[in-house]
N, C-alpha and C positions, 0 to 999 in steps of 0.2 A: 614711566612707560605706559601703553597700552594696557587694555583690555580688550577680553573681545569684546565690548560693550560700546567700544571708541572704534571701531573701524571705520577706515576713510572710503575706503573701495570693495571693491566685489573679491578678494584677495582668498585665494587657499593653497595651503601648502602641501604636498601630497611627499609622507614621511614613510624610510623604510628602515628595520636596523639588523644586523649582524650580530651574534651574540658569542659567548665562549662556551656555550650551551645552554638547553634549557631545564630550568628546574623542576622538582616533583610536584605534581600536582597536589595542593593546598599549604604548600611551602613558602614563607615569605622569599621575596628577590635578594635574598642574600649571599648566594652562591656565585654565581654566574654573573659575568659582566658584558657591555653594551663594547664591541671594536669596532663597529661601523655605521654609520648616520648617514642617509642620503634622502638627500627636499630635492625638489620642484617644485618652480611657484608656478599658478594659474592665476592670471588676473582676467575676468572679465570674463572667465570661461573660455581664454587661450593661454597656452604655454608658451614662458616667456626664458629667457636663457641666464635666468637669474637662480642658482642651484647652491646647495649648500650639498658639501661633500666632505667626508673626513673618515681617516682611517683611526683608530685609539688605543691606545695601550692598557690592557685591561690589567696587569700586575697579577696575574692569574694564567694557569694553562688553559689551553683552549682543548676540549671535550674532540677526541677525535671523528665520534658521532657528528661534532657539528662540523669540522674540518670540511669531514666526505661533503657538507651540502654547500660551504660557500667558500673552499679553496684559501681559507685567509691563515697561514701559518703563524706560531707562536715567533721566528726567527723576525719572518715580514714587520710585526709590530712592535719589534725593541726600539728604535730609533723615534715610532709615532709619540705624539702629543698625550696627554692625561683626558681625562675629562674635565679636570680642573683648569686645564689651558684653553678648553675652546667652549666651556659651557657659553661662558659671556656673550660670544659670537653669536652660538645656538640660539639662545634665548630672543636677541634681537632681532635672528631671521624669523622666527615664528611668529613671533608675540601682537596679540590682536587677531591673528588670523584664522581660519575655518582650518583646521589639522584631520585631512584625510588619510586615515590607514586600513589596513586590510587587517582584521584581528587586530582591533587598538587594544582590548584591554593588556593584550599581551607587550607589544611595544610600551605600553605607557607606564606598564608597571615595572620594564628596565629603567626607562629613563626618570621614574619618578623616583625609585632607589638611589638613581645617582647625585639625583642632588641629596635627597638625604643623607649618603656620603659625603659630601661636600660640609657638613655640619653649617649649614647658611640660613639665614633666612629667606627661603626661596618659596614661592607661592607654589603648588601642585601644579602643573601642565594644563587641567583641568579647568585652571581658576586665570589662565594667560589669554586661552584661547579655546573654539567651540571644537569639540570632537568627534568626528566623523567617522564612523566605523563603515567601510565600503562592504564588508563583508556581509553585514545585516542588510545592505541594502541589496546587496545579490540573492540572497536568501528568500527574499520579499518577490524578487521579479522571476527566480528559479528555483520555487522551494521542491523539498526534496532531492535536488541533485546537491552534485559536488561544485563547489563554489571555491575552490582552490584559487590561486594566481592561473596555475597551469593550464586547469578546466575550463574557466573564463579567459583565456588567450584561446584556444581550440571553440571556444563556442562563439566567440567575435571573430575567427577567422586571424587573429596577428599570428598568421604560421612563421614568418621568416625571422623569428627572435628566439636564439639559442638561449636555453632556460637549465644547459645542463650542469650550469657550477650558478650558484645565487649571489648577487650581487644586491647592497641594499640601494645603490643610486639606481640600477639600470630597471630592478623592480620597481623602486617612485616611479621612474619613466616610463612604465610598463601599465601600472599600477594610472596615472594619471588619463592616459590615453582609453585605459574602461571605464575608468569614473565618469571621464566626461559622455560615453558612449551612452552608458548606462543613465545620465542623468538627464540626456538630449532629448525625451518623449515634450509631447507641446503642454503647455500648461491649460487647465481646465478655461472653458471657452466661458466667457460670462454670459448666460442666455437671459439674464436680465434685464440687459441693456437692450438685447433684438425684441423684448417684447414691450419696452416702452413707449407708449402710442407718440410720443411724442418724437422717439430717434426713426418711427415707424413714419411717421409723416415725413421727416428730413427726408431720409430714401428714398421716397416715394417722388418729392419733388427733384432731387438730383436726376430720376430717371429719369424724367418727365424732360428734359432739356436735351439738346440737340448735339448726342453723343455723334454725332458726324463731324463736330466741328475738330474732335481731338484727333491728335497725331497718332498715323499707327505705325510702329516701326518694327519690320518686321526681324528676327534675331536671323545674321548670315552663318555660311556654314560652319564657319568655325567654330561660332557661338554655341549652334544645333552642335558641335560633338563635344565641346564641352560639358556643356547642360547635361547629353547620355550618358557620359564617364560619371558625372558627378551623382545621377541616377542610379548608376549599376553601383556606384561605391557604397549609397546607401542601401542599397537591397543587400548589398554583400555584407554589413554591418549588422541589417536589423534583421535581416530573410524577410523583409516585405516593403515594399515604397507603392505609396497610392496614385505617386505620376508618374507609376512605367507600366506602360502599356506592354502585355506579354505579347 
């Protein structure tokens, strides 16, 4: 198999899970088990409809505290699969990949228990693939406030996404759509290059030639409303775009 060390592509998987509740803080993951798994892949920094989705049978009752938040009953999941029946699948969608989550240490440390229940020799998650915690990253660009799923939907403007029962597919979906938001800023400008006398001459002589002779094509209307939708979407994204004129 892969590493992430063998990646072919720009490849990440943006993972969410359901639980049967959560355990007491400084508790190992021995209580409580993982009933729901939901990826999205992003290759290339677009989402593709390649999705890993599963419901599981955790062989345990499900916490009614956790019930109230993601509607998955104990009845729903008699007939579902083990962790033991779809690890293998699991593993293979991931593996090699950049594994974005929101509060990883938490997800990782369900699913790293579950292979240790598997008694296998299974590498840590850790050691498959790189780990991405989005949470830190919102932290860094909003610190101080609340950095929730919920807060970052309301502070990116995604109003029209019912968030009143938790779903671990539709949060990756959710969850995918601010990472890439959040990660869209442009990349540091190299000012090395613009001061090298030598790319300094190249410019110099490009301008120097008889910019008359190129084509100028002016964009028609259509183009013109296009182009504003797609201005006003990122103003409405970022609260700022430097090519729209107030």
């Amino acid at each position: 198999m892969l590493n992430k060390h063998e990646k072919k592509n720009n490849r990440q998987i943006v993972l969410d899970t359901e639980t049967t509740g959560i355990n007491k803080k400084g508790k190992p993951y021995l209580n409580h088990r993982i009933i729901e798994i939901g990826a999205v892949e992003i290759l290339n920094r677009k989402l593709t409809n390649n999705k890993f989705h599963v419901y599981i049978k955790p062989d345990r009752k499900i916490d009614d505290s956790a019930f109230k938040i993601h509607g998955i009953s104990n009845k729903f999941l008699l007939n579902k699969p083990s962790f033991r029946d779809i690890y293998k699948e699991f593993l293979k969608y991931i593996n090699g990949s950049d594994l974005i989550i929101h509060n990883a240490p938490f997800d990782i440390g369900f699913l790293n228990n579950e292979f240790r229940m598997l008694k296998k020799e299974i590498n840590k998650i850790e050691n498959l693939c790189n780990i991405i915690d989005s949470l830190t990253i919102a932290r860094k660009i909003f610190p101080g406030k609340k950095n929730s799923l919920d807060a970052l939907c309301n502070r990116y403007n995604l109003i029209n996404i019912d968030r009143n029962i938790h779903s671990a597919i539709i949060d990756a979906e959710i969850l995918a759509e601010i990472y890439l938001i959040m990660t869209s800023r442009q990349n540091i400008i190299n000012f090395e290059y613009c001061n090298d006398k030598k790319n300094i001459k190249n410019t110099k002589n490009f301008l120097n030639k008889k910019l008359i002779s190129f084509k100028v094509i002016k964009a028609n209307l259509e183009e013109s409303i296009l182009h504003k939708e797609y201005l006003n979407l990122i103003f409405k994204n970022n609260k700022i775009c430097l090519w729209k004129k107030n």
